[in-house]
N, C-alpha and C positions, 0 to 999 in steps of 0.2 A: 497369427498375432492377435491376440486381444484386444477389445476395445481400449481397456485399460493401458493396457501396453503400447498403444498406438499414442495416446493421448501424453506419453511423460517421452514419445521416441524423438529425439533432436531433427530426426529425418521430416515427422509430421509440424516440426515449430511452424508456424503460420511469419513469425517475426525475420524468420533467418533472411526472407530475402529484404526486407523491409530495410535491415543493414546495405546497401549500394555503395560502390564508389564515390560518390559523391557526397552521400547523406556523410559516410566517414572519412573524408577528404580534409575535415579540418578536425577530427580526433587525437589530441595528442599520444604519446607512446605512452607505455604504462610504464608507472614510475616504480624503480627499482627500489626495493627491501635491502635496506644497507644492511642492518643487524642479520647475518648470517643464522642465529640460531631461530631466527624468527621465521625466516626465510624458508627454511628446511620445517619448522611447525606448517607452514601455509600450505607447502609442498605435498604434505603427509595425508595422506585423506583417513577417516576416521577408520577405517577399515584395517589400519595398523596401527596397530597399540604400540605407545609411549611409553616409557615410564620414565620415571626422577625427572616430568617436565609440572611445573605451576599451571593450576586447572583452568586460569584466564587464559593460558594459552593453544591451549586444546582447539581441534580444528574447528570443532561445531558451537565453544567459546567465539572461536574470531570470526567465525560467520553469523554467531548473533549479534558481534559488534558491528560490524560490517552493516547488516540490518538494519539492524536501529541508526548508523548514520546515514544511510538512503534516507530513510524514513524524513529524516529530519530537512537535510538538506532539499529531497522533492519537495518538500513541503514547501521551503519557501521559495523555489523555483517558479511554481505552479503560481503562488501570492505572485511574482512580480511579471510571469508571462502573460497571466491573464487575471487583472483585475477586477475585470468583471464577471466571473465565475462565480454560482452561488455555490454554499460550502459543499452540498449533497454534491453536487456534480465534481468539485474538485478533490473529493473524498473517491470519488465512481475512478476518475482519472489516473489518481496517484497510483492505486490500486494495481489498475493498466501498467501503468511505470515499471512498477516495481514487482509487478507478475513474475512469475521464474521463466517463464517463454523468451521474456526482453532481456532477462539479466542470462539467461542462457546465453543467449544472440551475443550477446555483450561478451561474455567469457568465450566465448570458442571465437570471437575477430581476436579475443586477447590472444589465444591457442591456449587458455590456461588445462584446459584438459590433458591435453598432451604433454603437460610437464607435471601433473599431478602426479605421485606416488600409490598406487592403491592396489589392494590385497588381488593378487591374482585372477581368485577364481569369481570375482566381479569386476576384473576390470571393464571389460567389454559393456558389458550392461550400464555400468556407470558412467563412460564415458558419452555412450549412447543416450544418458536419461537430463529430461529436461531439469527435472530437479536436481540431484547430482550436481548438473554443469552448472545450474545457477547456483548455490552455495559455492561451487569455487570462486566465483568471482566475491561473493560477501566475504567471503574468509581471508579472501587475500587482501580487502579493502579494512578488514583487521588489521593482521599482520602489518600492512602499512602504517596505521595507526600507531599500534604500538612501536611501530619502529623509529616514527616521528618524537613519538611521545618520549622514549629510553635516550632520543636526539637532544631533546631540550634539557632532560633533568641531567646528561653528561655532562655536554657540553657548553650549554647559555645559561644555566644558572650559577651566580658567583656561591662556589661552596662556604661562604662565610653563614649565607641562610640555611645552609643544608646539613649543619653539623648537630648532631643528635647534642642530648641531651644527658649528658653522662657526668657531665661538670656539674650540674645541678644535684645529681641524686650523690654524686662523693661528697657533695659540702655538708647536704644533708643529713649524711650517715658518720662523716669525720668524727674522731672523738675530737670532745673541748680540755685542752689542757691546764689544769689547776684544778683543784675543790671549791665546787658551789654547794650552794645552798639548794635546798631543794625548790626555792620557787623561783632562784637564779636559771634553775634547771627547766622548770614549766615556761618561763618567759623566752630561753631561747629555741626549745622546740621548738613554743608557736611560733615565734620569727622565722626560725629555719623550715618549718612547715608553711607559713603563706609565701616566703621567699619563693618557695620550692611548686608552691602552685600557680604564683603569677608567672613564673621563667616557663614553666609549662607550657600555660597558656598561651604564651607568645610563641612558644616552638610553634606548638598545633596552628597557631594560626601561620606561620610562616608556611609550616607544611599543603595546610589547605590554599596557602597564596601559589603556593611552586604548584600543588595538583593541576590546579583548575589551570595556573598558566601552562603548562605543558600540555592539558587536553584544549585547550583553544589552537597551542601553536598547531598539535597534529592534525587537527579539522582544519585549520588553516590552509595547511599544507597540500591535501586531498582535494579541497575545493577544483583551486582550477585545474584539475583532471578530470575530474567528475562535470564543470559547467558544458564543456563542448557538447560533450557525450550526452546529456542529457536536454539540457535546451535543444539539439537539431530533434530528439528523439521525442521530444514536449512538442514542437513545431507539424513535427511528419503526423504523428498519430493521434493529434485533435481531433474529435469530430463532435461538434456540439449537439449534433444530431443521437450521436450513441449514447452520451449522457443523457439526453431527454430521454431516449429509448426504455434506457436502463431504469431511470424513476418512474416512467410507464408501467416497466413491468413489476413493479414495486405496488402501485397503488393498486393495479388491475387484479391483483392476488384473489382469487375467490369469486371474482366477479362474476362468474357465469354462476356458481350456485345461487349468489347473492340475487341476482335477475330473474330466478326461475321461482325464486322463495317470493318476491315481490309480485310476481303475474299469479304465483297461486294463490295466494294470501287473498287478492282482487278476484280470483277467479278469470283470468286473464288468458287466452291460448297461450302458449309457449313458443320460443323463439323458434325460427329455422339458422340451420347450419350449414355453409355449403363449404369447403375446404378444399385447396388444390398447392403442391409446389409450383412459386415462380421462379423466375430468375429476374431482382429488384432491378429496375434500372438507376441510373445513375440522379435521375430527379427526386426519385423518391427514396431517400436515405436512412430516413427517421425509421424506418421499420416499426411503427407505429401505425395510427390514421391516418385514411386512404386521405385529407384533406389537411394532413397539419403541413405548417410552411415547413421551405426547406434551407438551410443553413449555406454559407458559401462555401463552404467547407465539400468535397464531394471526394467518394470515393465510388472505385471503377468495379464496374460487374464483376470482373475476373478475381477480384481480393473478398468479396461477400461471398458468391456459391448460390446455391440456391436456395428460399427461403419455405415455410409456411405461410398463404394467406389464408384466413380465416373470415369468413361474411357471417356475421350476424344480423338476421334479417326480423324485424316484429312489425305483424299487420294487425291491426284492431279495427275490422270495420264498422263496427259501430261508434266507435270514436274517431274516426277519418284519422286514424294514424296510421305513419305508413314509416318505419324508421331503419335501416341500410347500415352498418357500419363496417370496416374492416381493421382487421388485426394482422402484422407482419412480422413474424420470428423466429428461431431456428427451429423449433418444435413446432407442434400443431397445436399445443398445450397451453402455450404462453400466447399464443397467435390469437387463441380461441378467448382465454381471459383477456386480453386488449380488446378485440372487436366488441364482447359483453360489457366492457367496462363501459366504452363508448357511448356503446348502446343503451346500457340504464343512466348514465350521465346524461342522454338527449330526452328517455322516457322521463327522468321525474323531473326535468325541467317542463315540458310540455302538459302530466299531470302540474305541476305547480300554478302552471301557466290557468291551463282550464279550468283550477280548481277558482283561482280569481277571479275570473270573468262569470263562473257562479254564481259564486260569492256577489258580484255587484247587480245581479240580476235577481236574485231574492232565494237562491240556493238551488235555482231551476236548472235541470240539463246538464249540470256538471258532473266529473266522474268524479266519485268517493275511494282516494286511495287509502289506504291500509300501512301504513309503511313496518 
């Protein structure tokens, strides 16, 4: 098996067991698809072609639905579970959420694979893949949707708002009985013409009133199936430490060339590197700096693996510096830009430093950096 193939196999999910008895001990059932034809769309996996069904209903339609109401709804899960989250990290998080690994996890506690429909000669592979499983859960959080949505405009709305507009266009077009004149004739057109486009406009708006209320009632509706399941899964999988991590490895981008362009620029010796796999312990989370604090939040050696640590080491003895840092990640790559990053963060504070005390001394014995 492929690296590739390892990474999308439901066997390798890192999240499957992260679902527990307990964590789903208060998950509601998943709520049945009344509309039968909708049901059988959700069922279908793309893999077998339709035909004579409306293209919003199409599998990989209702799992873009599906999608974008995740999207939305995390969104403001995350606002109300953690208000003190800056937005970067609650962008890093959502992310997490709604990764296919967790909505995988999610679909197969559903068993939604096993009642999927799909082309034979992938079934096995599809039901195996991470992505795969995850669309089926989006898809069918469609289908739910629309089955909410076909609920309200049948059923709760009074058909008095719902009646086309067919009585306007026959008044319009009626003949007028008797002989006019011809500007008897221009005057009731325009009449019958504005008549015909204010009745309009009130249709349209009624219609955009029944829209919008029937897509509030079906979000309505999905809510609380969606809060259980998500809130415990917002609660388990915080770690303010990964968030920091992750904008770590954001800033540190480049930093090692960045650091070695600064010491040559000065004519500065170059860093040393010393690199080895650990296994992190439970204090030091951040997988960052060997010195940054650590969050209350803790996760257990056996759910991380083993890491990259990376020493970035600069000694300048003619300037008594002497600077240490380290970087921790799953690569040696990323490991290596965090300890660099560190480490010209501490070098041009200490050049800035010395460059002042120069400075107050009449420009004597300071180092002259280059930036």
């Amino acid at each position: 098996m492929t690296k590739s193939d390892i990474s999308d196999d439901i066997a390798y999910n890192p999240y499957r067991s992260t679902i527990t008895k307990s964590l789903s001990s208060q998950w509601p059932r998943l709520p049945t698809i009344e509309k039968q034809q909708l049901k059988s769309y959700v069922a279908t996996h793309s893999s077998i072609p339709l035909s004579d069904i409306d293209s919003r209903y199409r599998y990989e339609r209702l799992a873009f639905v599906g999608e974008g109401m995740l999207f939305s709804f995390v969104t403001s899960l995350i606002q109300d579970l953690f208000p003190g989250i800056d937005r970067e990290s609650a962008s890093i998080f959502r992310s997490k959420l709604l990764s296919p690994p967790v909505l995988s996890s999610i679909s197969i506690y559903y068993s939604l694979p096993s009642k999927a429909i799909i082309s034979r000669h992938i079934l096995e592979a599809t039901r195996n893949s991470i992505k795969a499983t995850s669309e089926m859960f989006e898809a069918y959080l469609g289908g739910l949707f629309y089955s909410y949505e076909k609920h309200f405009r049948e059923e709760m709305i009074d058909p008095a708002l719902t009646r086309n507009t067919e009585r306007i266009y026959k008044s319009s077009v009626g003949e007028e009985q008797g002989e006019d004149t011809k500007d008897e004739k221009k005057n009731k057109k325009r009449k019958l013409s504005n008549n015909t486009f204010q009745n309009s406009q009130e249709s349209q708006s009624h219609s955009y009133v029944n829209y919008c209320s029937a897509q509030s009632y079906a979000y309505d509706q999905i809510q609380p199936f969606l809060l259980p399941i998500f809130t415990s899964l917002a609660k388990e999988l915080y770690d303010p430490n990964e968030c920091e991590h992750k904008k770590l490895l954001g800033l540190s981008e480049n930093s090692k060339g960045e650091l070695h362009i600064l010491l040559g620029k000065n004519k500065l010796p170059m860093p040393i590197y010393a690199q080895d796999k650990v296994l992190p312990s439970d204090e030091s989370s951040n997988e960052g700096g060997a010195g940054s604090s650590n969050g209350s939040h803790k996760v257990g050696r056996s759910k991380r693996g083993l890491k990259w640590k990376v020493s970035c080491i600069i000694v300048l003895p003619e300037q008594d510096i002497f600077i240490r840092e380290e970087g921790m990640a799953s690569n040696s790559k990323d490991a290596g830009n965090i300890a660099a990053y560190l480490a010209l963060k501490k070098l041009r504070e200490i050049m800035l430093d010395q460059g002042k005390k120069g400075e107050e001394k009449g420009g004597e014995g300071h180092m002259r950096v280059t930036h």
